[in-house]
C-alpha positions as CSV (number, residue, x, y, z in Angstrom):
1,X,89.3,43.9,137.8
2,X,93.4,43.2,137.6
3,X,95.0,46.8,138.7
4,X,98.5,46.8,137.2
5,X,101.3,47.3,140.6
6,X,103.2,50.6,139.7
7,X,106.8,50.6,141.4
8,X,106.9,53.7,143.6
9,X,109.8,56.6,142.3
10,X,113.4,56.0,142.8
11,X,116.8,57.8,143.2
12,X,118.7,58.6,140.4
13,X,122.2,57.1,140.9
14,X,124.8,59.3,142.5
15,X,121.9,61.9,143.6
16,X,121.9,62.4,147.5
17,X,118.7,63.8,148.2
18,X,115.3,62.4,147.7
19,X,113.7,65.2,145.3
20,X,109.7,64.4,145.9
21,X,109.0,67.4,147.9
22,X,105.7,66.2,148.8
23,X,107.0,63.9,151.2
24,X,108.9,66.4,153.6
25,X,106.8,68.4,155.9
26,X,107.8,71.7,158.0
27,X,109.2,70.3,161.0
28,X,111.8,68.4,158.5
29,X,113.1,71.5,157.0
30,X,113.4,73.0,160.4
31,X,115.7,70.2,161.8
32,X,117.8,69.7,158.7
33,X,118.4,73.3,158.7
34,X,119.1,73.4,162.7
35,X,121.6,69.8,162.2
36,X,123.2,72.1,158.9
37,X,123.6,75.2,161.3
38,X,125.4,72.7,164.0
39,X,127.1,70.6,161.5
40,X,128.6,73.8,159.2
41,X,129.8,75.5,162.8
42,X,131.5,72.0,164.1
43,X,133.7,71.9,160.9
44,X,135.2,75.3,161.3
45,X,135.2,75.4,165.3
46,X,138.0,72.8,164.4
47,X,139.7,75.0,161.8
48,X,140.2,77.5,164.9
49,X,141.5,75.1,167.1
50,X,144.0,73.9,164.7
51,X,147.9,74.2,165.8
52,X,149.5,73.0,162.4
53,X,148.2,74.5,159.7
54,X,148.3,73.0,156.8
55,X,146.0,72.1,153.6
56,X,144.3,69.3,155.4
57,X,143.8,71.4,158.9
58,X,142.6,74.7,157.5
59,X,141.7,75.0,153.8
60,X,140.4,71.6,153.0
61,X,137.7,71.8,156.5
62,X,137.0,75.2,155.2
63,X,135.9,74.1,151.7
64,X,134.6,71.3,153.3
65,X,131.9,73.5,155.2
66,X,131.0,75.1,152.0
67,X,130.5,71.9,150.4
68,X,128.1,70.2,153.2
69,X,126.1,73.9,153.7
70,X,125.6,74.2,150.2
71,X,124.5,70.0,148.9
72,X,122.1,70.2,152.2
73,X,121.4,73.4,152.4
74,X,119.4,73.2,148.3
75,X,117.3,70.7,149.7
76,X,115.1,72.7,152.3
77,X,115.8,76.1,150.7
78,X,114.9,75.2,146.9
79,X,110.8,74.4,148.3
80,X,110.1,77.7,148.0
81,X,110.6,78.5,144.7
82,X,108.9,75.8,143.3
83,X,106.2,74.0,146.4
84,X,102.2,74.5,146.1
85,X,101.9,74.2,149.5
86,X,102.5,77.4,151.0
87,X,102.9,76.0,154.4
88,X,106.1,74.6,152.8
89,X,107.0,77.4,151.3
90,X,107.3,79.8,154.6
91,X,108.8,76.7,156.2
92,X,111.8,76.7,153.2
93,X,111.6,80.7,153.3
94,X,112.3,80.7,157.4
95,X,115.1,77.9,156.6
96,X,116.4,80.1,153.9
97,X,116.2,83.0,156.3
98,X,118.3,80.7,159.3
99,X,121.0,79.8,156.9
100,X,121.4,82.9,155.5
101,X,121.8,84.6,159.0
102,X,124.3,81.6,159.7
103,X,126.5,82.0,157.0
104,X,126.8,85.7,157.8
105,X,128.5,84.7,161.0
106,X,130.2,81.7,159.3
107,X,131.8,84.6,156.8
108,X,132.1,87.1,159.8
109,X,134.8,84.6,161.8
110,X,137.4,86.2,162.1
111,X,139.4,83.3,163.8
112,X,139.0,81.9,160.5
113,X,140.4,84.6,158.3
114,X,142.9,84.8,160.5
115,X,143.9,80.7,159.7
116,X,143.7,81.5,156.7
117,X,145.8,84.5,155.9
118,X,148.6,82.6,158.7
119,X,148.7,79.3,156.7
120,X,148.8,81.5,153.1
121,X,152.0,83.3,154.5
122,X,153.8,81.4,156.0
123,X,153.0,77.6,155.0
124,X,150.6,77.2,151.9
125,X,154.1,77.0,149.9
126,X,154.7,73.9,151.3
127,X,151.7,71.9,150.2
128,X,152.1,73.0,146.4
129,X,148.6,73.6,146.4
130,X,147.1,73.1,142.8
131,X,145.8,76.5,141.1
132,X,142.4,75.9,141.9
133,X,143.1,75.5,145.7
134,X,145.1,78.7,145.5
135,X,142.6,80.6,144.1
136,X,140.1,79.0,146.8
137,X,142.4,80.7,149.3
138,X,142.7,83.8,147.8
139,X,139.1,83.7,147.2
140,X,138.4,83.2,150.6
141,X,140.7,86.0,151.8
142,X,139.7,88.1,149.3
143,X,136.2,88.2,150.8
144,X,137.1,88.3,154.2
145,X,139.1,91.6,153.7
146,X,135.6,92.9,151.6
147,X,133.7,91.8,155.1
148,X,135.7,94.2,157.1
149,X,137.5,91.3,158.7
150,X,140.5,93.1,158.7
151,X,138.8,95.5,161.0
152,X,138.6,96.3,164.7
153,X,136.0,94.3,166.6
154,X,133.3,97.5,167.1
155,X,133.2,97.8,163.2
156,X,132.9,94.1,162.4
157,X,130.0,93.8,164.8
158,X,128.3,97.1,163.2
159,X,129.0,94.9,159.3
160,X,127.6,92.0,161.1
161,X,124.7,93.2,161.9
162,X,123.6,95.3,158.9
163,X,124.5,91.5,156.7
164,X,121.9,89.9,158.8
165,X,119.1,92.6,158.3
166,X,120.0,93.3,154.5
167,X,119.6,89.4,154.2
168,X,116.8,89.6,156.1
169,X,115.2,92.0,153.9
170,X,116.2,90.6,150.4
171,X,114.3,87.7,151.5
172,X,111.7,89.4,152.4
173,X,111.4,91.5,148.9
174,X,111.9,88.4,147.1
175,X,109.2,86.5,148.7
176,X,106.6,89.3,148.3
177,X,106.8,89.1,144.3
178,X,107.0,85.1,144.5
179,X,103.5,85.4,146.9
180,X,101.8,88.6,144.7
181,X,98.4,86.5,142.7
182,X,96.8,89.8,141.7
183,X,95.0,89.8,138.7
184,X,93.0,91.8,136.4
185,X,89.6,91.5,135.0
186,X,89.5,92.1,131.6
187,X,86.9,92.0,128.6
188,X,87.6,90.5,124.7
189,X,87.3,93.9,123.3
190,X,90.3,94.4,126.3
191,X,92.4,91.6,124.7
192,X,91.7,92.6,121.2
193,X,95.0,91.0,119.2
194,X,95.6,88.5,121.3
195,X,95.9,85.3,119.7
196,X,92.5,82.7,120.4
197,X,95.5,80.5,121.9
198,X,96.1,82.7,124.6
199,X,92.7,83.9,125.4
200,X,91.6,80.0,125.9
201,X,94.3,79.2,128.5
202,X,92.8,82.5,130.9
203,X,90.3,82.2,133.6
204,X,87.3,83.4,132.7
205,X,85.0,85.4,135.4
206,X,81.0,84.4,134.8
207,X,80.2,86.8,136.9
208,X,81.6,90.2,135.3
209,X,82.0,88.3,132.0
210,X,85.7,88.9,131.9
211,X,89.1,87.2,132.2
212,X,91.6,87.2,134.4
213,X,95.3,88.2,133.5
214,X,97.6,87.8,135.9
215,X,100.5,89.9,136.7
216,X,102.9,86.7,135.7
217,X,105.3,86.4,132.9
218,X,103.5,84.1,130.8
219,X,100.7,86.6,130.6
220,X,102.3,90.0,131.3
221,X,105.0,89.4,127.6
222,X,101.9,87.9,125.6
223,X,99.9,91.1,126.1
224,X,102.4,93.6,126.1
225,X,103.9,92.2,122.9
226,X,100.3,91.5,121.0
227,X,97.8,93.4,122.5
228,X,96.3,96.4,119.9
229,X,94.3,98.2,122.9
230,X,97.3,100.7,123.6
231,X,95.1,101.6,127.4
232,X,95.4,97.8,128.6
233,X,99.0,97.6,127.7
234,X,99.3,100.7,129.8
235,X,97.4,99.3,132.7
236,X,99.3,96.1,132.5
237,X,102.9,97.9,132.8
238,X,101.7,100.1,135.4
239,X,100.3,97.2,137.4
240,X,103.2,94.4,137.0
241,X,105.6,97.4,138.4
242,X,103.6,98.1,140.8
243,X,103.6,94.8,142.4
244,X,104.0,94.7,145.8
245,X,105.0,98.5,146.3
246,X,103.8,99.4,149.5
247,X,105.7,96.8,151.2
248,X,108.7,96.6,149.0
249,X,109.4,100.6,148.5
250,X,109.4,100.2,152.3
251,X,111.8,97.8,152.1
252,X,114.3,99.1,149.2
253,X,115.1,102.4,151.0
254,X,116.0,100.6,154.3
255,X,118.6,98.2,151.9
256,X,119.6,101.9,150.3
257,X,120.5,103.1,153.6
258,X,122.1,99.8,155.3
259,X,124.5,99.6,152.0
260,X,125.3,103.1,152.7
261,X,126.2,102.6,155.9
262,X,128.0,98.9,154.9
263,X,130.0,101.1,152.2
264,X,131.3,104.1,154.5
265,X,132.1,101.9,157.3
266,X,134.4,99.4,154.7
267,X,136.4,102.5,153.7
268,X,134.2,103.3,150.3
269,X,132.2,106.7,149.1
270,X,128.8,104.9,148.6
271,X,127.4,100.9,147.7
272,X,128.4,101.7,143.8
273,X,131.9,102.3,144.8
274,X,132.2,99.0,146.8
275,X,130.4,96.8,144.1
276,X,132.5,98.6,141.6
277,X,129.6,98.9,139.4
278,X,129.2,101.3,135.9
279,X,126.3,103.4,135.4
280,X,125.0,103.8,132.1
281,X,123.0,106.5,131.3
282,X,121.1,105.9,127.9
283,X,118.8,108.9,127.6
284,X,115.9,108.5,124.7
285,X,114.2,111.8,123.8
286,X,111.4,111.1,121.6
287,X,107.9,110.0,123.3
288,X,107.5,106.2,123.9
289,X,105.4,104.9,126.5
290,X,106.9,102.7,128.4
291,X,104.1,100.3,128.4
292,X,103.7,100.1,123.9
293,X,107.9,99.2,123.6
294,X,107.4,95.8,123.4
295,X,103.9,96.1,121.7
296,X,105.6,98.3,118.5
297,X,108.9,96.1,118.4
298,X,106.4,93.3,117.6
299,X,105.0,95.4,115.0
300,X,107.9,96.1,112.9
301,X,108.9,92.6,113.2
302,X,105.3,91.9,111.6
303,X,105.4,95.2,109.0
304,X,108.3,95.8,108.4
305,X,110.1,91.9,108.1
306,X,106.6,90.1,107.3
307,X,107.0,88.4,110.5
308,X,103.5,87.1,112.2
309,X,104.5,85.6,115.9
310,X,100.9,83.6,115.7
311,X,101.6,81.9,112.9
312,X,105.9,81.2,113.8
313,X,104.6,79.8,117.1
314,X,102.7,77.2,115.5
315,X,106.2,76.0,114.5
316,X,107.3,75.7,118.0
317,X,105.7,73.0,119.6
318,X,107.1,72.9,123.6
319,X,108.1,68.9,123.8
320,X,109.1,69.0,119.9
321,X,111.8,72.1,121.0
322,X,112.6,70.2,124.1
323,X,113.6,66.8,122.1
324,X,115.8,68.6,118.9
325,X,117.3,71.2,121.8
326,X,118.6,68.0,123.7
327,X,119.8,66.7,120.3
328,X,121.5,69.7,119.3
329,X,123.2,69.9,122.7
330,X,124.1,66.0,122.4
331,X,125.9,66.5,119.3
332,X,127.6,70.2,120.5
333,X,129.1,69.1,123.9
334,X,129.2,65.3,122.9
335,X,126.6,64.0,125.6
336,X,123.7,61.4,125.8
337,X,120.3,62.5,127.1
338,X,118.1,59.8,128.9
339,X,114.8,60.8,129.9
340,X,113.7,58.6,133.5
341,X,110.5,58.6,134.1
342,X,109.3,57.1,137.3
343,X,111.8,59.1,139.3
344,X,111.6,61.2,142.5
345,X,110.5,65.1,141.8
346,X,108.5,68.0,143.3
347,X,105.8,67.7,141.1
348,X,104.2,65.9,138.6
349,X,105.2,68.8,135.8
350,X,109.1,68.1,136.3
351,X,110.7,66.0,133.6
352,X,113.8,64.3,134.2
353,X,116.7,63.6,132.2
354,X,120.0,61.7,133.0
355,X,123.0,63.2,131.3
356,X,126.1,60.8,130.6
357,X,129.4,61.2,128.7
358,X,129.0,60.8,125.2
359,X,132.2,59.0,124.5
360,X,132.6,57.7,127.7
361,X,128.9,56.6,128.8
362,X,130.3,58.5,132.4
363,X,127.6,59.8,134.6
364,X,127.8,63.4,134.6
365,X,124.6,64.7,136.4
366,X,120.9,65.1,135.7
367,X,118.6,68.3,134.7
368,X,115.6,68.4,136.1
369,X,113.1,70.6,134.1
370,X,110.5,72.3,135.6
371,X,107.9,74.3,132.7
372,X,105.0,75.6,133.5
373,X,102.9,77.8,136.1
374,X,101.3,77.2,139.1
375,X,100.5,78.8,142.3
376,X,103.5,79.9,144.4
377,X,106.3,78.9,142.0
378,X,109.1,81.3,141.0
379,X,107.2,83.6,138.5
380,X,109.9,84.1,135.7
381,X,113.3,81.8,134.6
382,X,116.2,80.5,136.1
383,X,118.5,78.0,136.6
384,X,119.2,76.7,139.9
385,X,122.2,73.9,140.7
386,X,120.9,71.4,143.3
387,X,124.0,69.8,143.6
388,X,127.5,70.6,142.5
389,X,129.2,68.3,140.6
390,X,132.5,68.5,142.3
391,X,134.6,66.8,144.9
392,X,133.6,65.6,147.8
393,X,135.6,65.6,151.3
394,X,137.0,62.2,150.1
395,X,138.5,63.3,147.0
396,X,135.6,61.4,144.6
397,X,133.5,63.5,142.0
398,X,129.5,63.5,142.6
399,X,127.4,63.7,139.7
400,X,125.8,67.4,139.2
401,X,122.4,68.4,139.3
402,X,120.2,71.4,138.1
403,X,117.1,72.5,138.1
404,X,115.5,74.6,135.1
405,X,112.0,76.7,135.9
406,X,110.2,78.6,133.4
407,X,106.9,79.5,133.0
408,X,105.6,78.4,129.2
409,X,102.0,78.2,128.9
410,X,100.3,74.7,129.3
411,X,98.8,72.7,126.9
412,X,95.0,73.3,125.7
413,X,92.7,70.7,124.7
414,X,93.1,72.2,121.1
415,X,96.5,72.5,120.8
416,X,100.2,71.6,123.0
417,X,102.3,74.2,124.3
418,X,103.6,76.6,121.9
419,X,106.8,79.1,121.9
420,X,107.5,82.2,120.2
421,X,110.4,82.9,119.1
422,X,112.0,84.9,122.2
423,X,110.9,82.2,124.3
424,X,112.6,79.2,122.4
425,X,115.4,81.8,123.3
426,X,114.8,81.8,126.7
427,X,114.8,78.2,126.7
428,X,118.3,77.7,125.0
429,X,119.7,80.6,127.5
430,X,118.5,79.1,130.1
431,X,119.2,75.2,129.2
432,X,122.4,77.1,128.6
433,X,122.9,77.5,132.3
434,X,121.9,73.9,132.9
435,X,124.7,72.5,130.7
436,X,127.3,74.9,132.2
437,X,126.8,73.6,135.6
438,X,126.9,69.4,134.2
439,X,129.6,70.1,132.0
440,X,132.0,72.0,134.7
441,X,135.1,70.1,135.7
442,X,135.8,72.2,139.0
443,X,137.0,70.4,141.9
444,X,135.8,73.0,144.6
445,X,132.4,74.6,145.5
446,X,133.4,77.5,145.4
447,X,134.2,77.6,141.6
448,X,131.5,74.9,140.2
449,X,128.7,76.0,137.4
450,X,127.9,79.4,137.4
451,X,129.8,80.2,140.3
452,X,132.2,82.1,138.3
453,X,133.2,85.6,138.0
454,X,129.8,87.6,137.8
455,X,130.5,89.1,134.1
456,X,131.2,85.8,133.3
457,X,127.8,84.1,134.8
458,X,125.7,84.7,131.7
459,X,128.5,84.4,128.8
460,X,128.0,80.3,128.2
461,X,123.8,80.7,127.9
462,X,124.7,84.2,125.7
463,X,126.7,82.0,123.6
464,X,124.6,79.0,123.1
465,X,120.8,80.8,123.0
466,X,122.7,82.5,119.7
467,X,121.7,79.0,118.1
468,X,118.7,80.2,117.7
469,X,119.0,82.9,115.1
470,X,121.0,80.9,112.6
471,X,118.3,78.9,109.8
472,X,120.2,75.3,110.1
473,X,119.0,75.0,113.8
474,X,116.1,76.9,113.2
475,X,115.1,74.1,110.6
476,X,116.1,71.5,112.8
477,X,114.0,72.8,116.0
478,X,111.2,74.1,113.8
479,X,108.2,71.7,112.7
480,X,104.2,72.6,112.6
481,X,102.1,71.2,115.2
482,X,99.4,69.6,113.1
483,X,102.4,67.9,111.2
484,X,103.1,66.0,114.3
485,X,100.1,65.8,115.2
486,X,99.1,63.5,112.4
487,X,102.3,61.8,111.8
């Protein structure tokens, strides 16, 4: 019998990092992470010693850092979100955990602030520095000032060291929800509404003769949203916010009180006042269970506009969205897709596209799209960039890279994935994100993708998921299943 030779994965061009997590084991995370600690602290050691300051001896090294930390710094943090081992995934966590403690000294340095606020006074005129260098300075001073920096040494060790526990903590909170795998055991008369779709994908328990829902997006929305049996919508809400609350309440009050404490000793009335944040207070009077809002907005979508979310996700076939959304973005921002298959990845799930310049055939970057559940993966969507498309120390552009995790339903044996309509939504928001971070032209870290102004992070994917509700694209994205099916 002839066995057909199958060439093993390769590297997209211009990506650095080889992106089959499978192949890296604990002990690698934990020396790439040490050799990023040592590299990240070499760089700036030589910003302090610097005599002349200029643009090449102080701001340049300093981006420079940033640039290194962050390209190899994705590689053995991102396992977590998205590994099934969960040997890897407390490897990546502690990595996460080491640089996170690291940059908070790396921020904390006041030698370096100091460099920097000498060379923007008295010599950053001289080197004519382009606007996006300036504001990389200001930036940079900006945030040392908001570290305390400008402080005497007692305080700054006091900040110092509530940074390193509050990072500490977040970490901590955020890996309990990625880790919860509760699930509850419920009957068909439990599920009653739900779609035969959705009942067919759940695990079903021979011995209570029951299913399992699990706290997770992808079944948490479905059963909110469709479920008739008002008490199992109740038990749902009360369960999903309930995740993790022993450990986590424990954990949010300690945060409350460290920010307090951050706040007073920065010169501020309480963590609102630093973050300069708005409260709004939107008080609703009449009675609404928390747990039926999403269960009676799909009912007067379905009474009131004659609008069955069964039948309109029939329309929305997963790879069928995926290929018109890519085609719709190709013809909006002028780019070319190319999906590569035999390519190196996490996992078997992620589909990989190269993204070019559509007039220019220049490599731009590649998305790397990452749909459906499985065990210790990030339980809701993002976007997150695995390589910044900007320059490098030697002045030439890399190609970006981003990754896009959702949590769509799998394919049955009956039927492929399907959408509803908020979730071909989610999808364009989301892909959104992706196409902000190929498509930015910054030249610095600091400022590439998303890493904008915060109220300006979600304005792109706001913009573009608003294709959605107009009927041209809606046509274009829309087709029945069983019409592709058979055609």
């Amino acid at each position: 019998m002839a066995f057909a030779w199958i060439p093993p994965p390769v590297k997209p061009e211009g990506v650095f990092h080889n992106w089959d997590l499978r192949l890296y084991s604990p002990d690698d995370l934990f020396h790439r992470t040490v050799d990023i600690v040592k590299q990240t602290k070499k760089i700036l050691d030589k910003v302090s010693r610097a005599k002349v300051l200029t643009y090449e001896t102080v701001l340049k090294p300093v981006l420079d850092a940033h640039q290194f930390s962050c390209l190899q710094g994705v590689l053995v943090t991102f396992p977590r979100h998205v590994s099934e081992c969960p040997v890897l995934r407390q490897a990546a966590a502690d990595a996460t955990r080491t640089l996170e403690e690291s940059n908070v000294e790396m921020s904390m340095r006041k030698d370096i602030f100091d460099k920097l606020v000498l060379y923007k006074e008295k010599f950053s005129s001289r080197d004519n520095l382009k606007p996006e260098l300036a504001r990389c300075l200001n930036y940079l001073i900006h945030n040392g000032r908001r570290n305390g920096l400008h402080l005497n040494e007692g305080v700054r060790n006091k900040i110092k060291s509530i940074k390193k526990r509050l990072s500490e903590l977040q970490l901590q909170f955020t890996r309990n929800l990625a880790e919860e795998n509760s699930y509850l055991l419920l009957s068909y008369e439990d599920l009653t509404g739900m779609p035969y779709s959705f009942i067919e994908g759940l695990n079903f328990d021979p011995d209570t003769k029951k299913y399992e829902v699990t706290l997770k997006s992808h079944h948490f929305f479905p059963v909110t949203r469709k479920c008739g049996n008002p008490e199992t919508r109740r038990i749902m809400e009360y369960y999903y916010q309930s995740r993790c609350q022993p450990q986590n309440t424990k954990i949010l009050e300690e945060i409350i009180e460290l920010r307090q404490q951050e706040a007073e000793l920065l010169g501020y009335r309480n963590h609102a006042s630093y973050i300069q944040c708005e409260k709004y207070n939107l008080p609703f009077n009449e009675r609404l269970e928390l747990w039926d809002f999403r269960y009676y907005t799909t009912l007067v979508e379905e009474e009131m506009y004659t609008i069955n979310q069964d039948e309109v996700m029939e329309y929305f076939p997963l790879d069928f969205v995926t290929h018109q959304m890519l085609s719709i973005y190709e013809q909006l921002l002028n780019l070319k897709f190319s999906y590569l298959g035999n390519v190196q990845k996490w996992h078997d799930d992620v589909i990989v596209y190269r993204v070019k310049d559509g007039e220019t055939d220049h490599l731009m970057g590649y998305i790397y799209l990452d749909l459906y559940p499985r065990p210790g993966k990030f339980g809701h969507a993002c976007s997150i960039p695995l390589q910044a498309g900007c320059l490098d120390s030697n002045g030439r552009r890399q190609c970006a890279m981003a990754a896009m995790l959702t949590n769509f339903n799998r394919p049955k044996h009956s039927k492929p994935t399907l959408l509803d309509h908020k979730e071909v939504e989610q999808y364009f928001h989301e892909f959104g994100h992706l196409m902000h971070t190929i498509c930015s032209k910054a030249e610095t870290p600091l400022f590439f993708g998303t890493k904008v102004e915060t109220d300006f992070v979600e304005a792109p994917s706001q913009m573009l998921e608003n294709w959605v509700w107009h009927p041209e694209p809606l046509q274009y994205l829309s087709r029945h299943f069983k019409v592709l099916m058979h055609s």
